[in-house]
N, C-alpha and C positions, 0 to 999 in steps of 0.2 A: 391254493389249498396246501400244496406241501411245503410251501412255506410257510406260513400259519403252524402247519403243523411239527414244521421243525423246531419251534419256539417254543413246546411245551418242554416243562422241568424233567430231564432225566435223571435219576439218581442211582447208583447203583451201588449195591447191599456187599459188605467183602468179609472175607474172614479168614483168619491168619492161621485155623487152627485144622491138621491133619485130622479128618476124623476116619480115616480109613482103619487106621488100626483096630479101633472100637468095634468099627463093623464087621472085619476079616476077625475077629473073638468072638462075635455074637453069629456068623457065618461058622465056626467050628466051633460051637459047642460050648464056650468058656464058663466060667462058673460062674452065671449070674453076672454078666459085666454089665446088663443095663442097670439094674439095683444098685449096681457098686458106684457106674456113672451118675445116675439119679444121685446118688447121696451126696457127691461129688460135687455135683452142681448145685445143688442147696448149699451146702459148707461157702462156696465162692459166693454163690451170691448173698448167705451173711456176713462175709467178709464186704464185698464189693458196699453192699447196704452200710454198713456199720458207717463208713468215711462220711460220705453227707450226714446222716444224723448225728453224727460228732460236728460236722463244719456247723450246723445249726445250732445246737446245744449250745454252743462256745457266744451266739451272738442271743436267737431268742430267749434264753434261760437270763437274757440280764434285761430283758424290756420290762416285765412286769416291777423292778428294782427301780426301775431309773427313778420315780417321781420321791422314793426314800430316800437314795444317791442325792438329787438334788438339796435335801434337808438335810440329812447327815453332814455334806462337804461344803454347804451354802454354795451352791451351784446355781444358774441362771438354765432354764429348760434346755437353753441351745448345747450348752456345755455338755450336758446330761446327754443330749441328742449325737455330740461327738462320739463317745463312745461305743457306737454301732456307726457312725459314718467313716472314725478315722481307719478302724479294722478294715472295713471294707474298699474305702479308696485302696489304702497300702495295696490288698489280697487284687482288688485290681488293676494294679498299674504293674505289677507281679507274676499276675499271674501267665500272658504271653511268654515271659523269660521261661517261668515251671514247664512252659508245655514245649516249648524248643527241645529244653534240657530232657524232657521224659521221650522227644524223638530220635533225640543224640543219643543218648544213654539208653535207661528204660523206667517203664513207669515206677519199679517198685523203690527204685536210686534215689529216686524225689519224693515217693511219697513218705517213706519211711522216716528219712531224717527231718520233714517236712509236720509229721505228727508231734514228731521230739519235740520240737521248736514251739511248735501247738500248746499241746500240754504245759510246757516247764511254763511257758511267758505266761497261762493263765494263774498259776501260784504265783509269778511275778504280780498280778494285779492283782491279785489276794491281799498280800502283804501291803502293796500300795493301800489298798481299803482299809486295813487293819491300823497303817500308820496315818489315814485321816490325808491321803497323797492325791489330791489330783493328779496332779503330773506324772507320780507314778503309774498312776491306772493308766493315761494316756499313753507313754509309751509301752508300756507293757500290752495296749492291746493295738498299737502299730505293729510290734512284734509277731505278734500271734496272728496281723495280718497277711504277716512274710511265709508265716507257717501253713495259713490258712491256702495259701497262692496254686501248694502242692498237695492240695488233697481233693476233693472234691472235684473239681476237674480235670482230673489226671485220671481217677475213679473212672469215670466216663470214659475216656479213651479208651481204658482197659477194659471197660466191659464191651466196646466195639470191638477189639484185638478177639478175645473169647469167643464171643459167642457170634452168628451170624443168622438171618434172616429172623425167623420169629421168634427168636431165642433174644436174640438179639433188643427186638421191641421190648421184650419181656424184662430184661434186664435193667433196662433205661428206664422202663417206667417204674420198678421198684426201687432203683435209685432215687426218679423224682418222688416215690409214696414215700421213702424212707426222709428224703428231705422234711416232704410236708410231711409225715409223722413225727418227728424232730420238734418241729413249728407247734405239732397240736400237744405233746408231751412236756415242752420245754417252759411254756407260759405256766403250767400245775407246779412242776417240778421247782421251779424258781422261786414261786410262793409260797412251796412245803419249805423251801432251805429258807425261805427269809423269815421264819419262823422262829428257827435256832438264833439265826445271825443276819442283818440284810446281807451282808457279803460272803456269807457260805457258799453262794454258788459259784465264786470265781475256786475257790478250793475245791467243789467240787467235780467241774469239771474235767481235771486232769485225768481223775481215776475215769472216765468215759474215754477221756483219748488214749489209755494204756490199753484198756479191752481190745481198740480199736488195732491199735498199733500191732499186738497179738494174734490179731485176725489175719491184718495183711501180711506179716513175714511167714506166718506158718500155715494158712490157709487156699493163699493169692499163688497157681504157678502159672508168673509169665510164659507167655508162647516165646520162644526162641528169637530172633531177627534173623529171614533169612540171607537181606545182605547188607554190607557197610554203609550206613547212615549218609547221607550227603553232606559234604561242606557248607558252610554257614551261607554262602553268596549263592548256590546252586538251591540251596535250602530256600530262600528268601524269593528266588526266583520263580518257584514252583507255588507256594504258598501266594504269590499274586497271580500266577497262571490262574489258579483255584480262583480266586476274588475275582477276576476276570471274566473270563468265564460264567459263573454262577453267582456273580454278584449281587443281581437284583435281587435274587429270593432269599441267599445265603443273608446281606443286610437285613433285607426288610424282617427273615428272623431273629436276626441279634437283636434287631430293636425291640420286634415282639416281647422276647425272653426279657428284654430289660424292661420294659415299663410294665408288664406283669410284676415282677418284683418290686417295683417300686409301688406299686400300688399296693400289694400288700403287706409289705412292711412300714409302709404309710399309713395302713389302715390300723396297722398294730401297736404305730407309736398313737396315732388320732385314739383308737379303742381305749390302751393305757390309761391316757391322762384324764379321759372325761368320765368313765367308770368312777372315780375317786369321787367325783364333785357332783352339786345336785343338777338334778331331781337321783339321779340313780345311787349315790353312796355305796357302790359296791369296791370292797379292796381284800385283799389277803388273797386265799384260794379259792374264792368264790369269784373273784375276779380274773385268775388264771384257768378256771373254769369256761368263764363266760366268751374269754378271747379262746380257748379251744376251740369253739363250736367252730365258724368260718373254716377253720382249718381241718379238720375233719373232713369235712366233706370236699375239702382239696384233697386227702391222701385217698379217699377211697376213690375219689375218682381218677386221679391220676393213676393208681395199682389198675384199678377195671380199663383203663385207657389204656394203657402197655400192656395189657391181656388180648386185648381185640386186637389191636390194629394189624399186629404184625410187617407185611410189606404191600399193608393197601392202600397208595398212594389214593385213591378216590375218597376214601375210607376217612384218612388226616386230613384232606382238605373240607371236606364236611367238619369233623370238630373243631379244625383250627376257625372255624366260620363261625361255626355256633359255640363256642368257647367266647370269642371275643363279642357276637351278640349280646349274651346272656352277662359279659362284665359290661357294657355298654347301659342296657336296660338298665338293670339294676343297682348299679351308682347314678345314675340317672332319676333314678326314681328317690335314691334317699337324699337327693337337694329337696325335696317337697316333705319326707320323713322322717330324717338323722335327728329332728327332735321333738316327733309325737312320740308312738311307741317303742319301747327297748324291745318289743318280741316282734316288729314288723324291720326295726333297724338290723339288728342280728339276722331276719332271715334272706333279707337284701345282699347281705354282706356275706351269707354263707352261700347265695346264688352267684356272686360274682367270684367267689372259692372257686366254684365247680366249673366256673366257665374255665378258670385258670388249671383245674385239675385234663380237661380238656384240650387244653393248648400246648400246655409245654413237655410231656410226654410226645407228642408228634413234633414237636420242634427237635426235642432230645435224639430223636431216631434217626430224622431225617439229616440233621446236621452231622451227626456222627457218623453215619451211614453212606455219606455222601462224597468221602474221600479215603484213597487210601491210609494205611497204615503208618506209613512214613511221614504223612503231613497229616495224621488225625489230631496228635497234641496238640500242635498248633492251634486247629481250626477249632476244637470244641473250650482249648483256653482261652480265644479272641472270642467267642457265645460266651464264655463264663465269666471271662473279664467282664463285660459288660453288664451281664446279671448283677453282678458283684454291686457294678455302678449305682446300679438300676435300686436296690438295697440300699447304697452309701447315703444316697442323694433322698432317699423318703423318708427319715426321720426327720430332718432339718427343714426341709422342702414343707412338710406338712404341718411341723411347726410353726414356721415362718407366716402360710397361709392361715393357719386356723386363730393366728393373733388377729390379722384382718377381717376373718369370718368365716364360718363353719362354711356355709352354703360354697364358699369360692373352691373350699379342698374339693368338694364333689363336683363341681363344675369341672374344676380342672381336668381330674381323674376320667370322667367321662367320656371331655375332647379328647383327652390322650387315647381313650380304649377306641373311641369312633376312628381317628386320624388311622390307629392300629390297622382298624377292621379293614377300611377302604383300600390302604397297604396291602395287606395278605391278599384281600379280594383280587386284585389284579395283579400282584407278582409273585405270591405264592400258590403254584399251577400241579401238584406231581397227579399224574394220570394215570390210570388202571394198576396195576400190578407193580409195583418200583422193584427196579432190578431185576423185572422176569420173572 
């Protein structure tokens, strides 16, 4: 029995930040310091919020363009498809390097000059658009993958640095709502700009990345470090101690986190292209409309998921369950549906939303939560790197399959969610209370 029971996942919750003083002011009297702190903490976490719905902007604000892109620049789908896969390779094979460098240094060192690079490279592929450039748009949003490397996951870190136990869930999981609100605002938003211009949106992204960039220098105060970072080789060695250790649950979540993403941005390049054509003919903003829905019901659940859970490791292992259920059924079910009805396909696809709204908020926590400070960069940029993958690899992936056949993309997606579920089921284990 106690061995058995020595195998269950322990994780423990940490935080970097004194809050004694807070309390030793609210202990004497001070002048409304919880009102002052409350406000304090909303300002951070619209800062902290802002970074992802910027990283997303930057990729889903161009899905609903691509099938114009392809005609504008006589491009072949695949090509079209690059332009959200090469961003997101680069952002992943990158972003391990951002998270070292935000454990050496500090988060705000990378992210800042990380947004610059963001920003500018998307009026780089502006002007590509403008001058009729493949090639330019391609590098320019390699670029913007270098940039993307130090935002969004570094974000994460720092909101583990901040905040700790249910403060903590809370913050993650409105990073993930802010993501997925990003995802459900960026498909509208892309359709209003391709209105003006198809390639208005690569202009206008930048001015979203300046907001953003303004949020974090003058909003964001890093907690201090309180001691000298470790050398790269002592660094290296700790960071496999970690995988070691808690390898089995720590992968079996990267993988989670990635084939969630691929699945739904697979669904969003599959959604795109077949909305245009018949029976359904739907395109403009009525078709950035349409691919909202799914996503919706990914952010409201993901925000209500980082409200619950806090540090109830019983608590995530139930949604990480029925999260990955509920994407199982219901791509499952639309190999029999994806071409009767649009109002039975849509609501399939905004059930397997919600199962994802359900899982990666308790992945977000758990992951980040589950290592100290010193190696948090690292570990939640090896989860993000992969997500990133998880992204690269579903436009192309989907397109590739749906020239073969509708039915195969849902087959596929399906095994993956089941292969997922079986995974989590036996090695993602955290029990009662995480971190006491």
């Amino acid at each position: 029995m106690e061995k058995a029971k020595s195998k269950k996942l322990r994780i423990t919750f940490e935080s970097d930040i004194d809050y004694s003083a807070s309390n030793d002011k609210q202990a004497t009297g001070g002048d409304n310091p919880k009102a002052a702190d409350s406000k304090g903490v909303i300002w951070e976490f619209i800062a902290i919020a802002s970074v992802p719905l910027v990283l997303v902007l930057g990729n889903s604000m161009l899905v609903p363009i691509l099938p114009d892109m392809q005609k504008r620049l006589g491009i072949s789908q695949f090509q079209s498809s690059l332009v959200i896969t090469l961003f997101s390779v680069t952002a992943g094979l990158v972003i391990p390097i951002a998270g070292y460098l935000s454990d050496r240094f500090s988060r705000k060192a990378i992210m800042i000059p990380s947004l610059i690079i963001y920003g500018g490279a998307g009026i780089l592929a502006g002007l590509g658009a403008l001058w009729n450039s493949y090639t330019v748009i391609i590098i320019a949003r390699a670029i913007q993958g270098l940039g993307a490397a130090g935002t969004a996951p570094i974000a994460m870190a720092l909101a583990g640095d901040l905040y700790k136990a249910g403060m903590e869930s809370k913050a993650l999981g409105l990073t993930e709502a802010s993501n997925g609100a990003g995802k459900v605002v960026s498909p509208i938003l892309g359709s209003l700009l391709a209105l003006i211009v198809w390639y208005a949106a690569f202009f206008a992204f930048p001015f979203f990345c300046l907001l953003s960039l303004l949020a974090v220098m003058f909003l964001l105060k890093e907690p201090k470090k309180e001691q000298a970072p470790p050398k790269l080789g002592e660094y290296l060695r700790n960071i496999g101690a970690i995988l070691k250790q808690k390898g089995r649950w720590l992968i079996t979540s990267f993988f989670a986190g990635s084939m969630a993403l691929f699945v739904l941005f697979g669904v969003l390049f599959y959604l795109s292209d077949i909305l245009e054509v018949a029976p359904y003919h739907i395109d403009g903003v009525m078709k950035g409309l349409v691919l909202a829905i799914p996503l919706l019901g990914m952010v409201v659940t993901s925000y209500t998921t980082g409200s619950l859970i806090k540090k109830n490791g019983t608590l995530m292992r139930w949604l990480i369950n029925i999260g990955l259920v509920l994407m199982t059924v219901s791509l499952g079910l639309c190999i029999l549906f994806y071409n009767k009805s649009i109002y039975v396909f849509i609501g399939l696809l905004t059930l397997s939303s919600i199962g994802t709204g359900l899982l990666l908020p308790c992945l977000n926590t758990m992951i980040t939560g589950s290592v100290q400070r010193e190696q948090r960069g690292m570990i939640t940029s090896l989860y993000s790197s992969l997500r990133f993958l998880g992204v690269a690899f579903g436009p192309p992936l989907f397109g590739w399959m749906m020239d073969k056949s509708h039915q195969i993309v849902f087959i596929t997606v399906t095994s993956l969610s089941l292969l997922t579920l079986i995974l989590a089921f036996f090695f993602i284990k955290p029990q009662g209370k995480i971190g006491g």
